[in-house]
C-alpha positions as CSV (number, residue, x, y, z in Angstrom):
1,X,102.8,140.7,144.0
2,X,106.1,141.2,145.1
3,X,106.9,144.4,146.5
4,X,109.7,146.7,143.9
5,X,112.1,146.4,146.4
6,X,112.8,143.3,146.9
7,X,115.2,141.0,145.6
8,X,114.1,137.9,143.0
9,X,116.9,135.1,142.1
10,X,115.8,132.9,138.9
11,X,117.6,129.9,139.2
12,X,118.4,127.8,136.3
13,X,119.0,124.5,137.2
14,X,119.0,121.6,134.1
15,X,119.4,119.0,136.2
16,X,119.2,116.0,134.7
17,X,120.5,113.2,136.8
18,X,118.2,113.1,139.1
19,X,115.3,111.5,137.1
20,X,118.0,109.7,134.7
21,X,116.5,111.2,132.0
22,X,118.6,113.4,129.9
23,X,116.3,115.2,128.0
24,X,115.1,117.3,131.4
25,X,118.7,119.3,130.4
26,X,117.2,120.7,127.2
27,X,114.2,120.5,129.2
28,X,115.1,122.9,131.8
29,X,116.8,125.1,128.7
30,X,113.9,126.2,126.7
31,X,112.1,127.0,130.2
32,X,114.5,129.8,130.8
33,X,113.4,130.8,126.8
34,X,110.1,130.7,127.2
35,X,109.9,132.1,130.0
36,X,109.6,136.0,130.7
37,X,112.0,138.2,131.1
38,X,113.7,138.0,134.5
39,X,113.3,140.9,136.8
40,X,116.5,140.8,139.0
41,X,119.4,138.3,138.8
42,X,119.9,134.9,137.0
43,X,122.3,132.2,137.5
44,X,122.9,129.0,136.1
45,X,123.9,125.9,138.0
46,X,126.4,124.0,136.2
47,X,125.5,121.1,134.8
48,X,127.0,118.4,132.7
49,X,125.3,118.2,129.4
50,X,123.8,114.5,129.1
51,X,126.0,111.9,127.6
52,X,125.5,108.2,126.5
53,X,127.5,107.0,129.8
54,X,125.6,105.2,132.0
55,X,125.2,107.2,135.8
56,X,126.9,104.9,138.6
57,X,125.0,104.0,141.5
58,X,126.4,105.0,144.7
59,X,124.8,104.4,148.0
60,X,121.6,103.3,146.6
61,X,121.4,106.4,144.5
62,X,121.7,106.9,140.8
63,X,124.7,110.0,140.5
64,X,124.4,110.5,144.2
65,X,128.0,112.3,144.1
66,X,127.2,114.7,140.9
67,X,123.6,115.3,143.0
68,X,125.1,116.8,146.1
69,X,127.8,118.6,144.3
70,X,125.1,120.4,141.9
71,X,122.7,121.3,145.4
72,X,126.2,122.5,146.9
73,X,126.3,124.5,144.0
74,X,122.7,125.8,143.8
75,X,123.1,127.0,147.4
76,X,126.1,129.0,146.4
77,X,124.8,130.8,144.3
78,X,121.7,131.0,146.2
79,X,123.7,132.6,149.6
80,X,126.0,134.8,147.1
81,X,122.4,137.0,146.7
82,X,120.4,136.3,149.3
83,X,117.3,136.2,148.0
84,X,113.5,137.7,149.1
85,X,112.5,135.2,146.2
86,X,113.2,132.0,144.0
87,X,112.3,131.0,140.6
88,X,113.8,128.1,139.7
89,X,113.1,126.6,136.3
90,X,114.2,123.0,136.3
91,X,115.4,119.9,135.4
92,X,114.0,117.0,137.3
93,X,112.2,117.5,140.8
94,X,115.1,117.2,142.5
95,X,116.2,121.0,142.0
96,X,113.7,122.4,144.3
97,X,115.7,121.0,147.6
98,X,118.3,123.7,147.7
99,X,116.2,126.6,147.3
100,X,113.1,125.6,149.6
101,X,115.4,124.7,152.2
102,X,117.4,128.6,151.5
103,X,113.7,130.0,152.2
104,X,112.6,128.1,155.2
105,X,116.1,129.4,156.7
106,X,115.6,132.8,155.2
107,X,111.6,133.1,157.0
108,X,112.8,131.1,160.2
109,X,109.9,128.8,159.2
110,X,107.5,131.0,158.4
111,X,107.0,129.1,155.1
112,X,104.1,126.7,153.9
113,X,104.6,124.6,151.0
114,X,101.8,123.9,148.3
115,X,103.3,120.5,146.3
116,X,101.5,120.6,142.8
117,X,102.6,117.5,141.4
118,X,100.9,114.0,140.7
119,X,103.5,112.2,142.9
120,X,104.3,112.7,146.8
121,X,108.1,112.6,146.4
122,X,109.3,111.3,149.8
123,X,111.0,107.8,148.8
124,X,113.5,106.6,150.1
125,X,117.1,104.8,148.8
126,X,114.9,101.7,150.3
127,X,112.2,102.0,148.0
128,X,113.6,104.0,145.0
129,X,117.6,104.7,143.4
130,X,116.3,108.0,141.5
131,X,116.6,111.0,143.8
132,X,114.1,113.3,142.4
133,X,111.3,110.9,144.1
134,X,113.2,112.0,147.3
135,X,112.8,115.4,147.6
136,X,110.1,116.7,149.7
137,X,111.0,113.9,152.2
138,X,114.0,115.6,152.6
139,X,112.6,119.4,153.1
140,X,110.6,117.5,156.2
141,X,114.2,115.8,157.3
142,X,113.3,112.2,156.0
143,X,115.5,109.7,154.4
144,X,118.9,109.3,152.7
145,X,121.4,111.5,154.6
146,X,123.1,113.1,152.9
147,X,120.7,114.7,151.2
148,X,119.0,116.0,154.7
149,X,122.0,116.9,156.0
150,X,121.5,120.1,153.1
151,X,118.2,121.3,155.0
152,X,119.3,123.2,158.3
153,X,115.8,123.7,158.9
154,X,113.1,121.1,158.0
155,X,109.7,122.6,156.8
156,X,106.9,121.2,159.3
157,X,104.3,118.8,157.4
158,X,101.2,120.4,158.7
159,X,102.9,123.5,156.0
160,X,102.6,121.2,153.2
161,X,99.8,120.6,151.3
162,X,99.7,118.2,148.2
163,X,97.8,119.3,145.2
164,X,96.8,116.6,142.5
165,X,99.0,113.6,143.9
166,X,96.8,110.5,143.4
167,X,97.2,106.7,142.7
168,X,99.8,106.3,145.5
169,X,101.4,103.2,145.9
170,X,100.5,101.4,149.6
171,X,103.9,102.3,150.6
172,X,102.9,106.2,149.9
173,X,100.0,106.3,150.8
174,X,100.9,104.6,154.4
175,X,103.8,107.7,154.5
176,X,101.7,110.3,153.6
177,X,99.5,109.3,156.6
178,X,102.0,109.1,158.9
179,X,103.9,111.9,158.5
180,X,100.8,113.7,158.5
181,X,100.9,115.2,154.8
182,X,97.7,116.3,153.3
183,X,96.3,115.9,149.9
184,X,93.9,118.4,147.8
185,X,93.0,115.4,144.8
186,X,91.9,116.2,141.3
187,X,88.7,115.3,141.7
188,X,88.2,117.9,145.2
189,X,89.8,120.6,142.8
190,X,87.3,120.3,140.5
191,X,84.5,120.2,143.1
192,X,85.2,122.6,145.3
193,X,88.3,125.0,143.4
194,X,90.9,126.5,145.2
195,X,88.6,126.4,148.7
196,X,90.5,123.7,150.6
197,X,94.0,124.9,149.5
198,X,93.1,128.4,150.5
199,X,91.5,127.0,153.9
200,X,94.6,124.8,154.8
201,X,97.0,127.7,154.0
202,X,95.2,129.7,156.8
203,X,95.2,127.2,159.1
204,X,99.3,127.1,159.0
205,X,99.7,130.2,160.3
206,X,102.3,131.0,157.7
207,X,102.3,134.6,155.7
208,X,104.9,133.2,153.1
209,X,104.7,130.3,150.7
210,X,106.6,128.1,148.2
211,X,105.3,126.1,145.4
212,X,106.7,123.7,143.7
213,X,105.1,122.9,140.4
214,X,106.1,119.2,138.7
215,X,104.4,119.4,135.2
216,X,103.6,115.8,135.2
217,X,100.4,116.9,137.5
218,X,98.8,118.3,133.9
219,X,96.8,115.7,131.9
220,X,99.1,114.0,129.6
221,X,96.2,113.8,127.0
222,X,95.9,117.6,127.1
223,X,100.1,118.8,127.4
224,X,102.0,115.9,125.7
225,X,105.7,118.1,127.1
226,X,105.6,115.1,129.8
227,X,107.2,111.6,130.8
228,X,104.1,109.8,130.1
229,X,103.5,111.6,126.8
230,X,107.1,110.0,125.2
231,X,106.4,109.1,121.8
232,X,107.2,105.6,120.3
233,X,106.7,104.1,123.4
234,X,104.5,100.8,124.3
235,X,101.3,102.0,125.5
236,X,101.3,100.0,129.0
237,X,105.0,101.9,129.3
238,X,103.5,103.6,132.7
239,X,100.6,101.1,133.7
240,X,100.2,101.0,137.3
241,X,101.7,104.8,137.8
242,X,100.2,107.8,138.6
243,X,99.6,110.2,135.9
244,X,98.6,114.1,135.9
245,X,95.2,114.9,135.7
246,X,94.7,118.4,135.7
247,X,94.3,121.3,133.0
248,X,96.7,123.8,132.9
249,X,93.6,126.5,133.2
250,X,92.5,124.5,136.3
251,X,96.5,125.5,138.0
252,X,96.8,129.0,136.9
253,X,93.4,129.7,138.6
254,X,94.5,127.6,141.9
255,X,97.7,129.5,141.6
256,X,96.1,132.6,140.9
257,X,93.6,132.5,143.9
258,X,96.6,131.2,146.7
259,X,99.2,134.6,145.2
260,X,95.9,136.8,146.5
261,X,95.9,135.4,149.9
262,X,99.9,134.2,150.2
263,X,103.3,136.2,150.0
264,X,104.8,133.8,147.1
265,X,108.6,133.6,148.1
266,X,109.3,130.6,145.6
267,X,108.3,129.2,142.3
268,X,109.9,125.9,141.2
269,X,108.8,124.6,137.3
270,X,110.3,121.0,137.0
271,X,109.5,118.3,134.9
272,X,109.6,119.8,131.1
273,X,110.2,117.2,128.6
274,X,109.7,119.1,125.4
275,X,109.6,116.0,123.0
276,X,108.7,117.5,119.3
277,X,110.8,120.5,120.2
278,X,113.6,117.8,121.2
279,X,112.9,115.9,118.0
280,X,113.1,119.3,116.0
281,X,116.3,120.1,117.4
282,X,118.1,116.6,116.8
283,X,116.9,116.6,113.0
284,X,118.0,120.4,112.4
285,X,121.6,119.0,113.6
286,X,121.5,116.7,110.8
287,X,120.7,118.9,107.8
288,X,123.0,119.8,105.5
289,X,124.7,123.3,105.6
290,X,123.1,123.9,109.3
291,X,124.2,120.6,111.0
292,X,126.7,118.0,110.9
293,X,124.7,115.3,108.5
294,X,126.4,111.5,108.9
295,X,128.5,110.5,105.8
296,X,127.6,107.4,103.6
């Protein structure tokens, strides 16, 4: 529990671009809605709602330009309040680079990472042109850049610890072991509960943590609010990649049992893709008297 004193920033971040996938705007949206009430200051980084024009690639990355302007952003706002803690409801994966890096500077690296998410997030421009796959290899100081160059202060792998990534491509999986990067998998979370996550956050030394929570780690058969949950999509759409496989009960427990042992400096929720209340929102635009129906 964080002490009254100190200072909690929620972040709103609808980042979009990204994952190329507008709908993480509205996403990102009704996050801040749902969520409760903020206890100390919010800001919003702007973003440009989504628009039918296609992003440009640049460098090898989708909107790399709008990207770094939007992290330059987020770390303004960040350093206007200088934070004890983040929240930062997102928007695409991406989102979480500005304000893990703030907190790694902020506890001079006194800062493990727990990575719930169903995907290890360190391509590259080589592998992948979507920079939300490309985030936690930049906390660690890996790959495109630019987008290192915005971490002063790289977290140290043996302080991160994946929770629920499986399925990794070769490529991945041959990363992961180089660089070192551990991996609690659905199936040890069901055997053995929040033991190895609580035993590798000892064994870093670290009194503070950040974690960064990518939806898509929850069953898609169980929250449908996901990518792999699109409606009106082929049903091989997503053959071949990794999909959550955890119940939400199963991360508010694991959560629950790291905030007893861990000073939890940073929350990031990324990922939302609200479909039905997406739908919902698109047909109430075309009702007469409360939208703008089409004419014959």
């Amino acid at each position: 529990m964080a002490p009254s004193s100190d200072k909690t920033l929620r972040l709103v971040f609808p980042q979009w671009q990204g994952g190329n996938n507008p709908p993480y705007y509205f996403g990102s949206k009704l996050l801040e809605w749902l969520a409760p009430e903020p206890t100390g200051p919010v800001e919003e980084v702007p973003v440009p709602h989504p628009t039918d024009e296609p992003l440009p690639i640049e460098d090898g990355v989708v909107a790399r330009n709008a990207l770094l302007g939007q992290l330059r952003h987020a770390r303004k706002l960040i350093d206007k309040h200088q934070p004890d803690r983040l929240v930062v409801l997102g928007g695409d994966c991406l989102v979480d680079l500005a304000p893990f890096a703030y907190l790694n500077e902020r506890y001079d690296g006194d800062l493990a990472v727990l990575w719930v998410d169903a995907h290890p997030d360190i391509m590259t421009p080589r592998e992948f042109q979507l920079a939300h796959a490309m985030v936690l290899g930049n906390l660690l100081g890996h790959g495109d850049a630019d987008f290192v160059r915005t971490v002063a202060r790289p977290i140290k792998p043996q302080n991160v610890l994946y929770v629920g990534v499986n399925n990794p491509t070769e490529w991945e999986a041959a990363t992961l072991q180089q660089l070192g990067l551990g991996n609690v998998t659905p199936l040890e979370l069901a055997e053995h509960g929040s033991r190895p996550v609580l035993d590798w956050f000892n064994s870093t030394g670290a009194s503070r943590l950040a974690i960064h929570f990518d939806l898509d780690v929850l069953d898609p058969s169980l929250f449908r609010a996901l990518l792999f949950a699109k409606p009106s999509i082929p049903a091989n759409t997503f053959d071949g990649t990794a999909q959550g496989k955890l119940a939400m009960d199963e991360v508010v427990q694991l959560l629950g049992d790291v905030a007893a042992v861990a000073d939890v400096v940073g929350l990031g929720i990324a990922e939302h893709l609200p479909w039905d209340a997406l739908a919902l929102k698109n047909m109430l635009a075309k009702l007469p008297l409360i939208g703008t129906p089409a004419r014959a």
